[in-house]
N, C-alpha and C positions, 0 to 999 in steps of 0.2 A: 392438594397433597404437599404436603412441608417439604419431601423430600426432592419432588420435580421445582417448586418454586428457589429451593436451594442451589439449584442446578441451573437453572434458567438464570438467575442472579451470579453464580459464577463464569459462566459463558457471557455471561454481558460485561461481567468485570473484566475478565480476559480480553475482552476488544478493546476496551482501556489501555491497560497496560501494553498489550501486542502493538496499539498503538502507539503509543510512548518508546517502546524500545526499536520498533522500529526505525522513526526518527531521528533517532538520538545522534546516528553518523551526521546525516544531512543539517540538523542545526546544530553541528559541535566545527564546520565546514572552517568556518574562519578562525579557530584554533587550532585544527590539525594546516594549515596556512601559514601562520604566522608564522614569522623567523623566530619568535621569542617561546612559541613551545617547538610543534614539531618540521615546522619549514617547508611541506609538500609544496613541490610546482602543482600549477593546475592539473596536467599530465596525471600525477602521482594519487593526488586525490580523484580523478574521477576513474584512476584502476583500481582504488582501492574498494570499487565497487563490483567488480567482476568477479570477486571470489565466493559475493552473497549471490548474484544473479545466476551464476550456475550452480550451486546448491540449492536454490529456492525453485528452480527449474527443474531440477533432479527428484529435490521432495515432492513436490506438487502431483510430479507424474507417479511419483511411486507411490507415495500414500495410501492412494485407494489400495493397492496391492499389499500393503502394509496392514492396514486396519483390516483386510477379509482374513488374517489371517494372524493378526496379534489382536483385534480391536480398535476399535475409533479412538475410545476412552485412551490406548497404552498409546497411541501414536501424536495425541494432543500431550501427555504428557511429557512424551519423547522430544516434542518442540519448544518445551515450555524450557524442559533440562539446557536445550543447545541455546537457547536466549538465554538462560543464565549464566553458561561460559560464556558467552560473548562478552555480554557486560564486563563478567571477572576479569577478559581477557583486556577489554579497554582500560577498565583501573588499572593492572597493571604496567599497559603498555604506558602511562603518565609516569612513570620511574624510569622508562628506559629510553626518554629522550635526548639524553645525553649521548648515547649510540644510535644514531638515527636508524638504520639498516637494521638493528632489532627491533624498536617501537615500532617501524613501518610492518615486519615480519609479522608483528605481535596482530596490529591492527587489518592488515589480511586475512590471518587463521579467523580475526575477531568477527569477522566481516562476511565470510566462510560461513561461520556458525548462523551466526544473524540470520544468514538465508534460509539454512535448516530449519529453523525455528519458523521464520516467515511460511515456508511452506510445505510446513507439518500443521502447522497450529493455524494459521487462516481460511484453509477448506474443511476441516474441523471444525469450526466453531461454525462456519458457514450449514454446514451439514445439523446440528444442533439445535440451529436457531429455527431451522426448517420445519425442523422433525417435533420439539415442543412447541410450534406455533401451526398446525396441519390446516389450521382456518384461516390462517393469513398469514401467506411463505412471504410474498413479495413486500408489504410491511415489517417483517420481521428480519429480515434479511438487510431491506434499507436500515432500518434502526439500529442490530448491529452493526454494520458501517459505519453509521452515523456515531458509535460511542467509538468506533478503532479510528472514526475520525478525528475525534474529541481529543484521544490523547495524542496523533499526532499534531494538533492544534497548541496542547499545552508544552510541549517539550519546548518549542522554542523560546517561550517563557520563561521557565525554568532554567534552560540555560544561558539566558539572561542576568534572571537572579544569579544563578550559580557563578558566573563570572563577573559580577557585580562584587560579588563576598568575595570575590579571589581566589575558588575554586570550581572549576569546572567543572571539575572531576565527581562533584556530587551532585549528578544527574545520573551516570550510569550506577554509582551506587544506592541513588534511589529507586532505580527499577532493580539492582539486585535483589533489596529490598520486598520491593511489588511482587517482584516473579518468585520468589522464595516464598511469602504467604500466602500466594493463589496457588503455588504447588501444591503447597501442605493442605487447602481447604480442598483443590480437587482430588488430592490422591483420597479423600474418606466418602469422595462420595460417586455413585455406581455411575452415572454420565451413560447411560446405554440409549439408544435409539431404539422407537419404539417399532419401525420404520424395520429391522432387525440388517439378516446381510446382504447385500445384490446377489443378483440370480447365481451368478457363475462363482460363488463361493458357496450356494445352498444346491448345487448340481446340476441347477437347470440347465435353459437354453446357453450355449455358448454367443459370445456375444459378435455383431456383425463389425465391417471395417468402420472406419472413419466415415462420416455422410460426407457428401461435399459444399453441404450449407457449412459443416463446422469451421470451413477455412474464413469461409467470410466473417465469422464470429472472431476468429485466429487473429486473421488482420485485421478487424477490429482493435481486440484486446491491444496487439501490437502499436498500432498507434495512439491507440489511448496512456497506455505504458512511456510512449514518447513526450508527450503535451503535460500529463502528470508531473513527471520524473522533469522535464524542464523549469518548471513551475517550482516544486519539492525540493530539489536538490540544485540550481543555478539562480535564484530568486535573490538570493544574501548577496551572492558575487557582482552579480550585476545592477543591487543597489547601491553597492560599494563602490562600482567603478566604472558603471555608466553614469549612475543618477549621482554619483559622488555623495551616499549617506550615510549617516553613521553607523557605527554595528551596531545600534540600540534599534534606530531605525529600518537595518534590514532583518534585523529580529522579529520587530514587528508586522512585516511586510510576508515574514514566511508564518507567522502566526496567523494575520487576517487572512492570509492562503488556506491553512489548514483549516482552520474556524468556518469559513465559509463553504469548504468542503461538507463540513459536518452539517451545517444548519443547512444548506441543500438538500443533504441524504433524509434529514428530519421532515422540514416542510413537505418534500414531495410524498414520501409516505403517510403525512397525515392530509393530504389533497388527492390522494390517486383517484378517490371518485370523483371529483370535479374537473379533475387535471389528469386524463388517464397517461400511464408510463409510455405509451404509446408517442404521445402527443411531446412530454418530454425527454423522450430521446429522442426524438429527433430537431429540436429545437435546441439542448443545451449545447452539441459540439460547434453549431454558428457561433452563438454568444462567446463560446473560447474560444473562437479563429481571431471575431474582432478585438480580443483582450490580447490578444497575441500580437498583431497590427499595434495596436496602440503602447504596448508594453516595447515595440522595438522602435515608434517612433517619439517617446519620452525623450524631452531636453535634460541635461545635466541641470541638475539642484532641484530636480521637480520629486522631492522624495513624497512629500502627501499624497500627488497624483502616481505613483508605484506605487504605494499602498493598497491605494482606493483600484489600481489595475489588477494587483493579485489577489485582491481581496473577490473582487469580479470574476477571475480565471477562476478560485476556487469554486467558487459557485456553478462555474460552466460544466467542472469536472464534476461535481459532487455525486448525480446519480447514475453515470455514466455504466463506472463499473460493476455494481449491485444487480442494475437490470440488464446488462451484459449476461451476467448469470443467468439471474432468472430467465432471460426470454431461453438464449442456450438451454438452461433446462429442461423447459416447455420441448420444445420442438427440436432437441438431440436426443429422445428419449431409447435411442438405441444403444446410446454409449454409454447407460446408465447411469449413477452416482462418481463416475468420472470427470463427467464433460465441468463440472465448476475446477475441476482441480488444473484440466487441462487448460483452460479459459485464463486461470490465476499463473501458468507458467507463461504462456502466451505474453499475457501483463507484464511480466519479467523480463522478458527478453527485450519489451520493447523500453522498460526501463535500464536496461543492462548498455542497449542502444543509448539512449541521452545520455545516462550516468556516466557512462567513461568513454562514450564517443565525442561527447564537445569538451571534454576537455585537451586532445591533441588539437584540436581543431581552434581552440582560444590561445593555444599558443602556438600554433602556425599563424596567428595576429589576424582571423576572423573573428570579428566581433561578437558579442553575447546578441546585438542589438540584432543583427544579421540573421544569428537563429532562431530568436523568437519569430521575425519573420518568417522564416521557414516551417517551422511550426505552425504557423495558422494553416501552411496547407496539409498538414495532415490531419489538422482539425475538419478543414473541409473535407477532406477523403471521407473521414466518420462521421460527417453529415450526410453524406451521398449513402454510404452505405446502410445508414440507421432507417431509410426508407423502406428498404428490402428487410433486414432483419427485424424491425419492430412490426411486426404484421399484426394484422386487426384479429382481436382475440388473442393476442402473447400476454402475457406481463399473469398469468394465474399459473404456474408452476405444476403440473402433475407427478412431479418426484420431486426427491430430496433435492434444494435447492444448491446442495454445493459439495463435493468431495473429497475423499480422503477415509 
């Protein structure tokens, strides 16, 4: 069918781009920094992360309640709209650094929106990828990942280049770009699930509380959210000013992060019969504990080996989140086409946590090095826990694999 292969193609594109613009804050870090644009203390940039983690927390939960009653289809669009303010809102705010307390203003609301987008648009797509893949959620599910990993892989690249030519600034106007002609291609085409609406939009059963497995899934998500978002968003600074490298080189250190992220999410979904999900959750949050160790006991001028460490953290992270889902799916199936969306705010929070909790904390004059160590033990916590949650027989999805 031309017209589901179209669809299936725009959904996979979308994980691209939603990749890419998600980023864009996190490797643009040492320009909103610098005295020479916008001057943030560490402080300032890691609040400037609070106004996406509670929107993206806000969306996530409400979406499923959104889509039973606007559609999946108008609520991915709805997120696609609020990442294209963002963007707008960040080119603009490159005009008004001359007023700092405006540009700061600007890059809040931008930041704000960002979240919207993130969690309208990633249990959407989640939900899609489900729904056109019915013979194989848990591969299809990884491999969108794997492409929303891809673009956060590439953006730091990009703004690389971009700041190489002497403009930053055309990175977010490259995703305006992006999100601009994946609008127009998704607003022509139907995006409906074949899957249709959950029960309690078509009159059925009302739905029961919370289980109380979902919490271990919660704290889960939560910590994973922490170990990610440390990696993601603190990797540059502390190439910069532990390992003392250059910003080319912690560019590339959050690029071999993201990249390794994706080629994870790839590999293990084309090994899940030899390699069952099973066997890797519960093996990859070790492998990030010890990259976490080794990433806080790195000597200054060792920038090859931070590299070759985040490039390994990505890897530890890469399937984590995916079959988070998925198993949550499997065996939450009371909460419906919910439980991905509540999984994905969970995530949030625990990135809302790193995001703009170490940064008072780097300038109360604890270390970056400090808290990677501290981070391995959350890593460990989701090893302990990945014993109980990934139970023999998870990892095959019996609903839709993600919400909204």
């Amino acid at each position: 069918m031309p017209a589901r292969r179209a669809e299936v193609s725009v959904v996979y594109g979308a994980g691209v781009v939603q990749g890419i613009t998600l980023v864009t804050f996190p490797a643009a870090g040492t320009i909103f920094t610098s005295p020479e644009h916008y001057g943030l203390t560490s402080t300032q940039y890691g609040t400037l992360f609070i106004p996406e983690v509670v929107t993206a927390i806000g969306a996530s939960l409400l979406g499923g309640a959104a889509a039973r009653r606007f559609t999946l289809k108008r609520v991915y669009l709805a997120g696609l709209a609020a990442d294209l303010v963002s963007m707008a809102l960040l080119v603009t705010s490159q005009f008004c650094t001359g007023t700092k307390p405006l540009a700061y203003g600007l890059l809040l609301v931008a930041t704000g929106f960002l979240g919207v987008g993130f969690g309208l648009v990633v249990p959407a797509l989640n939900t899609f990828a489900a729904d056109f893949h019915p013979e194989g959620v848990d591969g299809a599910v990884l491999a969108l990942n794997a492409l929303l990993g891809l673009g956060t892989a590439l953006t730091p690249l990009f703004v690389a280049i971009f700041v190489g030519l002497g403009a930053w600034w055309g990175l977010p106007i490259l995703s305006l770009v992006l999100l601009g002609a994946l609008l127009a291609e998704s607003v022509r085409l139907p995006l409906r699930i074949t899957a249709g609406d959950p029960p309690s939009a078509q009159g059925g059963a009302p739905r029961q509380g919370i289980p109380v497995r979902f919490w271990l899934f919660a704290g889960f998500a939560v910590l994973y959210g922490i170990c990610e978002t440390m990696n993601g968003n603190w990797s540059q600074l502390d190439m910069t000013t532990n390992l003392h490298a250059t910003a080319t080189q912690a560019s590339f250190a959050l690029t071999a992060f993201w990249g390794m992220v994706t080629v994870g999410r790839v590999l293990f979904a084309m090994i899940e019969r030899r390699f069952p999900p099973q066997l890797t959750y519960r093996v990859l949050p070790f492998l990030l504990g010890v990259m976490f160790v080794v990433i806080a006991v790195l000597p200054s001028g060792a920038a090859a080996a931070g590299i070759l460490s985040f490039a390994l953290a990505g890897f530890g992270c890469s399937a984590l989140l995916p079959l988070t889902i998925s198993f949550a799916s499997e065996q939450l199936l009371t909460m419906g086409a919910s439980v991905a969306g509540a999984v994905i705010a969970c995530y949030q929070f625990g990135y809302g946590i790193a995001a703009f909790g170490t940064g008072p904390l780097v300038d109360a004059g604890v270390s970056l090095s400090t808290l990677f160590g501290f981070a391995a033990i959350a890593a460990v916590i989701m090893g302990a826990l990945s014993f109980t949650l990934a139970r023999k027989g998870s990892g095959k999805v019996a609903a839709p694999a993600a919400a909204s």
